[in-house]
Backbone as CSV, one residue per row, in Angstrom:
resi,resn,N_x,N_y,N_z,CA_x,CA_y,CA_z,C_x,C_y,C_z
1,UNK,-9.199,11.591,7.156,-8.965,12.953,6.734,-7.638,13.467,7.292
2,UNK,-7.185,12.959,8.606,-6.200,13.419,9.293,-4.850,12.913,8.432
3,UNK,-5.340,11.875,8.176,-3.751,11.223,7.780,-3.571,11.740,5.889
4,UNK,-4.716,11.773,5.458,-4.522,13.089,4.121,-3.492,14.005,4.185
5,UNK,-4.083,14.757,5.475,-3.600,16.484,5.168,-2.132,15.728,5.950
6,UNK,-1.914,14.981,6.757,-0.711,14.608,7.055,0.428,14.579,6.262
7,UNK,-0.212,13.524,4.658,0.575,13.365,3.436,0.184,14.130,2.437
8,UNK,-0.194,15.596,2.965,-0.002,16.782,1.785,1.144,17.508,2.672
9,UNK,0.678,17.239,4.260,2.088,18.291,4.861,3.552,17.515,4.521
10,UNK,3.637,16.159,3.851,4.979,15.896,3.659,5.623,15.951,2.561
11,UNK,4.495,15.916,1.652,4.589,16.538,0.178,5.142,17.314,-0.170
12,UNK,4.555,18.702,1.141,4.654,20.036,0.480,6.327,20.323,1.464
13,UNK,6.540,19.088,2.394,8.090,19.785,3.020,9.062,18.799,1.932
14,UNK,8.793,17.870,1.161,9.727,17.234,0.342,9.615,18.533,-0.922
15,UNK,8.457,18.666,-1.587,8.634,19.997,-2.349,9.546,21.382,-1.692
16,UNK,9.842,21.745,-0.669,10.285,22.824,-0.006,11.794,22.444,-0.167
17,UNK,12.188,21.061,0.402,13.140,20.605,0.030,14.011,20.700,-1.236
18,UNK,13.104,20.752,-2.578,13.482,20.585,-3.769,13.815,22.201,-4.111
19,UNK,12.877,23.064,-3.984,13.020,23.997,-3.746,14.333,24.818,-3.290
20,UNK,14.684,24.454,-1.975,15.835,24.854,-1.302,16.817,24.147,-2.180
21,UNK,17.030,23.119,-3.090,17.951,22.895,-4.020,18.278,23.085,-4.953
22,UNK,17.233,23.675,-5.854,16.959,24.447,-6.805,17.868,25.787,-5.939
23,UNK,17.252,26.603,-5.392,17.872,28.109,-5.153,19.707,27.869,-5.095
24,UNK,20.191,26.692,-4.007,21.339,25.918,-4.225,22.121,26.125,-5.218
25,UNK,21.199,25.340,-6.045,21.861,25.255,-7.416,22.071,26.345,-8.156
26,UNK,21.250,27.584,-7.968,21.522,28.793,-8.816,22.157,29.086,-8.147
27,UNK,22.463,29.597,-6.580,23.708,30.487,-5.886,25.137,29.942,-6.598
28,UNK,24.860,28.690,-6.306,26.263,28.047,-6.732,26.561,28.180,-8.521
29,UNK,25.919,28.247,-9.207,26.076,28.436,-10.333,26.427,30.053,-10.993
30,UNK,25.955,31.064,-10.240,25.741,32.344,-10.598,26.625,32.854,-9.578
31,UNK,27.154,31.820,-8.603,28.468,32.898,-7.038,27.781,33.561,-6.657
32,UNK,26.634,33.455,-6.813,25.965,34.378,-5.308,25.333,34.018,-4.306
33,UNK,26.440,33.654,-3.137,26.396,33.402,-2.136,25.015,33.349,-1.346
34,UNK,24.603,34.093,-1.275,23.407,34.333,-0.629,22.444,33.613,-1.198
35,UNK,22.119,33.272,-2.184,21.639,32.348,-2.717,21.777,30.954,-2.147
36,UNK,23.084,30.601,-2.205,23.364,29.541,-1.733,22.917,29.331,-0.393
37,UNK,23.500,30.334,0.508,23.558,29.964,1.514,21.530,29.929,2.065
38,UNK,20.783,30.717,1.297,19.616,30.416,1.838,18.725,28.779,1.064
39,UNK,19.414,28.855,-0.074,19.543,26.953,-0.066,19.266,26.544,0.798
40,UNK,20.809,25.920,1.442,21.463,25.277,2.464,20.311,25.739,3.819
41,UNK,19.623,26.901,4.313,18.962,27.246,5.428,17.152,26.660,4.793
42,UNK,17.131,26.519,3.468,15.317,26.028,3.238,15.756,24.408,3.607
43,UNK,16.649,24.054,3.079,16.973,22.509,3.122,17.030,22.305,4.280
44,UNK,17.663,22.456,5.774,18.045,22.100,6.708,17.193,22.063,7.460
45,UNK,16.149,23.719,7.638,14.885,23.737,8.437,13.810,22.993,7.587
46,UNK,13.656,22.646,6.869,12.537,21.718,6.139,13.020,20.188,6.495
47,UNK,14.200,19.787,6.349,14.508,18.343,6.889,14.185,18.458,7.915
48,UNK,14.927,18.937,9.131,14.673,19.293,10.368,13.228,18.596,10.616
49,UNK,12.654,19.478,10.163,10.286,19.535,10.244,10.312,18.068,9.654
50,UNK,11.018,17.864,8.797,10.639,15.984,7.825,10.672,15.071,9.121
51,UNK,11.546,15.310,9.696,12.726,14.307,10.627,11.485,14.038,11.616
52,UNK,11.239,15.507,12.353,10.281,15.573,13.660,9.402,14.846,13.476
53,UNK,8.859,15.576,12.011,7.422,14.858,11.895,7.781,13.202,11.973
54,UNK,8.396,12.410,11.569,8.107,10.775,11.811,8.295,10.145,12.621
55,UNK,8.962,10.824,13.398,9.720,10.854,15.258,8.549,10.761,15.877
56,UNK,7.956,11.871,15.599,6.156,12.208,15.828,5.577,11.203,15.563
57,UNK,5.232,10.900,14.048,4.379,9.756,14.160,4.845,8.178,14.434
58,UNK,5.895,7.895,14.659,6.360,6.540,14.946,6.120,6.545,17.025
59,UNK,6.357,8.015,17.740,5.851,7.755,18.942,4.223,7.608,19.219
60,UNK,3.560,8.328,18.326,2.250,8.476,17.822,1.978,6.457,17.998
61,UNK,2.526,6.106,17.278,1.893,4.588,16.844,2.355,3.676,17.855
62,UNK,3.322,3.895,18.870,3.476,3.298,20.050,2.690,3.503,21.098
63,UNK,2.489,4.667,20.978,1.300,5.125,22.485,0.365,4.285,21.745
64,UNK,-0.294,4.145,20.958,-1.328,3.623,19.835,-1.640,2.226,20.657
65,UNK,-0.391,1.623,20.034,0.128,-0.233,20.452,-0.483,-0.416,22.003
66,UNK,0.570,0.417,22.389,0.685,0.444,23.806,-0.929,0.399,24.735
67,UNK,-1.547,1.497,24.387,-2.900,1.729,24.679,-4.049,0.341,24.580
68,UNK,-4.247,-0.322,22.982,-5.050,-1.037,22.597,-4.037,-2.564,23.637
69,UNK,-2.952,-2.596,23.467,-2.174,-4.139,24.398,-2.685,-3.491,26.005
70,UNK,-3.060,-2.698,26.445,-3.627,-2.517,27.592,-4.882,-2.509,27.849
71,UNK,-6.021,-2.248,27.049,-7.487,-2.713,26.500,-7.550,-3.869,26.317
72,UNK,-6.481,-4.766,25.614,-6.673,-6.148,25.179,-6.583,-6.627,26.760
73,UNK,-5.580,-6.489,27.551,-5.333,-7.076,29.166,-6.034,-6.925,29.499
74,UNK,-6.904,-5.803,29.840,-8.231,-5.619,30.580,-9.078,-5.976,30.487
75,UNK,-9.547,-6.741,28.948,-10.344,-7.140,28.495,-10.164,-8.770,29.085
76,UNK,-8.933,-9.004,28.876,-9.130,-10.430,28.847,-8.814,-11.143,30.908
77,UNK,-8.955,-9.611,31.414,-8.486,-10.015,32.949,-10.290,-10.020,33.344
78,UNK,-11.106,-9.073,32.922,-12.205,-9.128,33.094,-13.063,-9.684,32.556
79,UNK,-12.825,-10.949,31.595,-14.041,-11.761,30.997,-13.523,-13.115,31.325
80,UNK,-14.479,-13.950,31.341,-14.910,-14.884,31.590,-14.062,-15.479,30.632
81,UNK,-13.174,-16.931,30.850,-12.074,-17.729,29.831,-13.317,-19.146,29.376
82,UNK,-12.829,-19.400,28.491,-12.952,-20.717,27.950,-11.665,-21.521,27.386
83,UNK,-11.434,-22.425,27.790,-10.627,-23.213,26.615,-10.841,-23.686,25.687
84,UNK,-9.961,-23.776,24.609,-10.868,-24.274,23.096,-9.611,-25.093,22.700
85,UNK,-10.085,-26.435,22.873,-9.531,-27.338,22.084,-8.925,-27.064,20.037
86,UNK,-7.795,-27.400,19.974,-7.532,-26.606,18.308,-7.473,-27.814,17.632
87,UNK,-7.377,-28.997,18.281,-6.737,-29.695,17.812,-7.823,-31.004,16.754
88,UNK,-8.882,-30.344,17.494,-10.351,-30.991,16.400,-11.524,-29.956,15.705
89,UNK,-10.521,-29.237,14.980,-11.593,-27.690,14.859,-12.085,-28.292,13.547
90,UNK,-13.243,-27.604,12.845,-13.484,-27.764,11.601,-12.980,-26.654,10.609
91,UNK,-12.094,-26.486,9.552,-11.348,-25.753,8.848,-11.814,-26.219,7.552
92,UNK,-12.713,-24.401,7.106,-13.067,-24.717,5.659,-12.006,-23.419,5.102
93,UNK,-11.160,-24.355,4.263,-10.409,-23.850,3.227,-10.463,-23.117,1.763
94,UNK,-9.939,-22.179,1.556,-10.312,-21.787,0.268,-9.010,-21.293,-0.207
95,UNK,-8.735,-21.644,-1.144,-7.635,-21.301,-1.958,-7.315,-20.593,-3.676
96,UNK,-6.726,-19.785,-3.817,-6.765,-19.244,-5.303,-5.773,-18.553,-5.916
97,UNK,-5.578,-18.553,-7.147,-4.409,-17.837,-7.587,-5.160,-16.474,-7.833
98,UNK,-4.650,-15.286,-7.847,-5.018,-13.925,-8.760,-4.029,-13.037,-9.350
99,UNK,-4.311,-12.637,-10.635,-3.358,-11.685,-11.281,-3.728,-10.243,-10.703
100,UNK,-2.678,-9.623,-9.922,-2.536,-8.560,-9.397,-1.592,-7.392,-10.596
101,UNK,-2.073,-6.495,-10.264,-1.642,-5.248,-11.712,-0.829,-4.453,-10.627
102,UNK,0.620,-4.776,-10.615,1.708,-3.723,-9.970,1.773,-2.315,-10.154
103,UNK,1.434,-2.389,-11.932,1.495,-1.158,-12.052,0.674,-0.359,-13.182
104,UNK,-0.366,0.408,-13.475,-0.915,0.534,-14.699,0.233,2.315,-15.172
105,UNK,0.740,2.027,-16.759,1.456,3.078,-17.095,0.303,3.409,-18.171
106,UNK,0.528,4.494,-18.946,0.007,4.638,-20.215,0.450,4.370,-21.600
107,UNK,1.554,3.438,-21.045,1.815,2.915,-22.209,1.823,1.116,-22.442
108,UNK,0.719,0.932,-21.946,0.278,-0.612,-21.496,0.132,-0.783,-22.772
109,UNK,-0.583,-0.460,-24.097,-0.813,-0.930,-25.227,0.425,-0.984,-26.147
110,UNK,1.764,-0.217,-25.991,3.174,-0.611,-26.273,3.473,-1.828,-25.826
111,UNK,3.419,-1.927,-24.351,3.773,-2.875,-23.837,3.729,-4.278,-24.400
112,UNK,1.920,-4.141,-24.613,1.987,-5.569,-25.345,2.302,-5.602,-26.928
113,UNK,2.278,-4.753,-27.470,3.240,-4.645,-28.802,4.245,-5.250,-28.805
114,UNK,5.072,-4.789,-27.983,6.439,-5.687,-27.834,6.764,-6.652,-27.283
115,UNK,5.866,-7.254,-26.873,5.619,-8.753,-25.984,5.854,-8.590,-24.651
116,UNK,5.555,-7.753,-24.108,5.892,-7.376,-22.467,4.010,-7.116,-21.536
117,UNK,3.631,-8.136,-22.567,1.720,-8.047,-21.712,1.678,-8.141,-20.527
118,UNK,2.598,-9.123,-20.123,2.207,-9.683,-18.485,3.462,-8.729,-17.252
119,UNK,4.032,-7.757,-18.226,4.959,-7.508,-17.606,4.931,-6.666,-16.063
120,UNK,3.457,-6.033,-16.258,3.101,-5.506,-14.665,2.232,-6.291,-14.421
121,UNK,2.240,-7.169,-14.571,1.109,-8.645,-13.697,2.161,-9.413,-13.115
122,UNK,1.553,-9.358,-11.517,2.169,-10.453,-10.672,1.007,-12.006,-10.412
123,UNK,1.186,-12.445,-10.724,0.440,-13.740,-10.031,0.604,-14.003,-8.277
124,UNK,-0.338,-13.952,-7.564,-0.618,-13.945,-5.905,-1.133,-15.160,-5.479
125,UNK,-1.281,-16.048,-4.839,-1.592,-17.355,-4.349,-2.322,-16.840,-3.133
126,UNK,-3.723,-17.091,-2.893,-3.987,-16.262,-2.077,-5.222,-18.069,-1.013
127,UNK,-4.720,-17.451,0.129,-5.468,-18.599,1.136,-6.405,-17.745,2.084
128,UNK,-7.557,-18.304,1.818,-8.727,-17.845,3.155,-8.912,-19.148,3.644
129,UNK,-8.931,-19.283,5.717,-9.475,-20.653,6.149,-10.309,-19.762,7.175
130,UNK,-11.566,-20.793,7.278,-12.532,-20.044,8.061,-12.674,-21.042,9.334
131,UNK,-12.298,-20.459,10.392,-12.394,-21.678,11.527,-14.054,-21.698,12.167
132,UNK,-14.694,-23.130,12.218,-15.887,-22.850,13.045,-15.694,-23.579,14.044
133,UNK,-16.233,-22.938,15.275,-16.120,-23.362,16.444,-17.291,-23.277,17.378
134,UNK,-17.744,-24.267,17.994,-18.862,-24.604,18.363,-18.832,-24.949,19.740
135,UNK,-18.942,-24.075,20.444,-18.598,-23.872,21.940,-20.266,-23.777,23.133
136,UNK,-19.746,-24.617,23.863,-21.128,-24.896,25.018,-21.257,-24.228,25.933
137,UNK,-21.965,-23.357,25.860,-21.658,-22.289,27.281,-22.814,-22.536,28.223
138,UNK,-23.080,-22.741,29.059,-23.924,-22.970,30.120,-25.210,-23.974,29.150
139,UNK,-26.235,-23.999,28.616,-26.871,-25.085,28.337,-27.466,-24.823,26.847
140,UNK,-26.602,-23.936,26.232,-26.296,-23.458,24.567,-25.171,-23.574,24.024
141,UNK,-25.158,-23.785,22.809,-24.192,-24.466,21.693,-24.265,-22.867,21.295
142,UNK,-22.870,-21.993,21.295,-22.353,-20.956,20.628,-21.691,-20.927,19.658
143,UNK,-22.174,-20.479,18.336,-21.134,-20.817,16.886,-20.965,-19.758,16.807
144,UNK,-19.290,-19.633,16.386,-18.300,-18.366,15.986,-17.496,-19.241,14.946
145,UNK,-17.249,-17.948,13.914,-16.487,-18.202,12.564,-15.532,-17.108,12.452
146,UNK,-14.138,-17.600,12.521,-13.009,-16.881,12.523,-12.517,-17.030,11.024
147,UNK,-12.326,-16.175,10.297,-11.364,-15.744,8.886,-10.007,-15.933,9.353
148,UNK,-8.962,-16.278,8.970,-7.897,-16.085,8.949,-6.951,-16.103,7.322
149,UNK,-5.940,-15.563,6.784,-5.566,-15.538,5.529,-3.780,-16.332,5.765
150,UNK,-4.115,-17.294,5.556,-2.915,-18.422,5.870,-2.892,-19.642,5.101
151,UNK,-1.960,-20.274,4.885,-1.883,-21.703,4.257,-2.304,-22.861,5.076
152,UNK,-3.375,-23.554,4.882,-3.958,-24.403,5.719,-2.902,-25.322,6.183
153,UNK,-2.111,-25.946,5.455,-1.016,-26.708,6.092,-0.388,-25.933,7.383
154,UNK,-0.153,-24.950,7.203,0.926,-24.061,8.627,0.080,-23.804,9.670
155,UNK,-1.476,-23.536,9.012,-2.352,-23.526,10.441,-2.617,-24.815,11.006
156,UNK,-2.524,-25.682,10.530,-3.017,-26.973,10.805,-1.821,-27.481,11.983
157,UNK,-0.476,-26.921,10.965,0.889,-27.550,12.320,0.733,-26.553,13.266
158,UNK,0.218,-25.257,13.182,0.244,-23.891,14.453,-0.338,-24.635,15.179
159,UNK,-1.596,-25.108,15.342,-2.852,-25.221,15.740,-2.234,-26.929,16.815
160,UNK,-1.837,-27.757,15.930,-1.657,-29.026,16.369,-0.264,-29.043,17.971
161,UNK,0.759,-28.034,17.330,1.525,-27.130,18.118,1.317,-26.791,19.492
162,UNK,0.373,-25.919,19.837,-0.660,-25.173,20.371,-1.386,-26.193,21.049
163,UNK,-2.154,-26.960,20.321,-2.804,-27.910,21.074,-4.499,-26.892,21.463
164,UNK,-4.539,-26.224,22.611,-5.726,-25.355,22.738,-5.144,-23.660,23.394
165,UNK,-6.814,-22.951,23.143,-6.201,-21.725,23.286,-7.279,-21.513,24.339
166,UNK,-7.254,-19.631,24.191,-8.325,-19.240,25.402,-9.352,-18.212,24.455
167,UNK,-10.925,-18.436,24.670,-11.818,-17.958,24.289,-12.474,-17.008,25.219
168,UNK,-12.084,-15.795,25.620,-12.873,-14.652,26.336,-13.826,-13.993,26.378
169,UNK,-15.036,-13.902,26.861,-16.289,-13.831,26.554,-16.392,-12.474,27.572
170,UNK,-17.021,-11.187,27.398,-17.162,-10.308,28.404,-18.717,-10.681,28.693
171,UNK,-18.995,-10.927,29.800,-19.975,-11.372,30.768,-21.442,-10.035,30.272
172,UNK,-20.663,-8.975,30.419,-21.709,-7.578,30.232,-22.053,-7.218,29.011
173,UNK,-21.345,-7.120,27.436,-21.392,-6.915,26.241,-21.577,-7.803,25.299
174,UNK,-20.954,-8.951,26.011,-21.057,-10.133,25.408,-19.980,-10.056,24.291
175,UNK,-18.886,-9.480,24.340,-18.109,-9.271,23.367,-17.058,-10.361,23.179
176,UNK,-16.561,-10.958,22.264,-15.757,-12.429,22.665,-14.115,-12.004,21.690
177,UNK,-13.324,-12.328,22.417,-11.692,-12.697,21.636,-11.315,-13.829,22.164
178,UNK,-10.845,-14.685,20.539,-10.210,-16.370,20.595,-8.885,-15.245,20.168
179,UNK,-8.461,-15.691,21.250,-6.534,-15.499,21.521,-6.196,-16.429,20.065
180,UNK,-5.579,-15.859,19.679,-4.769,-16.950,18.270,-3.868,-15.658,18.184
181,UNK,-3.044,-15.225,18.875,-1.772,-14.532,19.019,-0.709,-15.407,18.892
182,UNK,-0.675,-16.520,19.035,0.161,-17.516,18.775,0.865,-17.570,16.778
183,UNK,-0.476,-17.121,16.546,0.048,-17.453,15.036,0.647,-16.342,14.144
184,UNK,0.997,-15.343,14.834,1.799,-14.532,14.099,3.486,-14.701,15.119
185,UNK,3.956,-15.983,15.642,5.133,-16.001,15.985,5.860,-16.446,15.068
């Protein structure tokens, strides 16, 4: 809901904007100054507010980062490690093409009139690999299944790369993260 009214408040300062160019445009057209010049004063204090605001939210999304990469440390200083061999995992692959619609206009039934059918269709190559991993923790066999959306070949060289990672288990929640931070380098 927050981030809605966020992108109606930028809406309505890019409209304010247009606004202040419009009035612009009549001072300057009609020489009356005053016109103009309160243009030039909707435009400047409305950029101004544009500017702040993303200043705002781009520090907004660092404290964000910042916060959860300090949850992740804590998390992983206070649970229990495993190592996990990568290099004999079982990887079930799935692979597919899909026609993705860039853009729907209302004049899609022109479109294909004139031979331009496929013309807002992109074709997407799309990879799901599901890693299972079958880990022994005190005198039980633990199965976890990781999704990842990658080309099995590049995970296969990440992984071989890598060699093994670390599996963090919180002792109290039982909550687990397989580190595979590696694969977005």
């Amino acid at each position: 809901m927050k981030d809605k009214l966020s992108n109606i408040g930028i809406y309505l300062k890019i409209g304010f904007i247009g606004l202040g160019y419009i009035v612009l445009r009549a001072g300057l057209s009609s020489g009356n100054n005053l016109f103009s010049i309160a243009g030039i004063i909707i435009m400047a204090v409305v950029g101004i507010l544009l500017l702040g605001n993303f200043i705002y939210k781009k520090k907004v999304t660092e404290k964000d980062n910042a916060k959860l990469n300090t949850l992740l440390e804590e998390f992983k200083r206070s649970s229990r490690q495993i190592k996990v061999n990568l290099e004999n995992l079982n990887i079930i692959s799935n692979s597919w093409s899909e026609d993705i619609i860039i853009s729907e206009n209302k004049y899609g039934g022109l479109d294909e009139l004139a031979g331009y059918k496929n013309h807002n269709i992109i074709n997407v190559d799309r990879n799901l690999n599901t890693i299972l991993l079958e880990i022994p923790i005190k005198d039980k066999i633990h199965k976890y299944h990781i999704d990842i959306e990658s080309d099995l070949i590049t995970l296969q060289i990440k992984f071989a790369i890598q060699k093994e990672t670390i599996l963090y288990i919180d002792s109290k929640s039982k909550e687990t993260y397989l580190d595979l931070e590696f694969l977005n380098e």
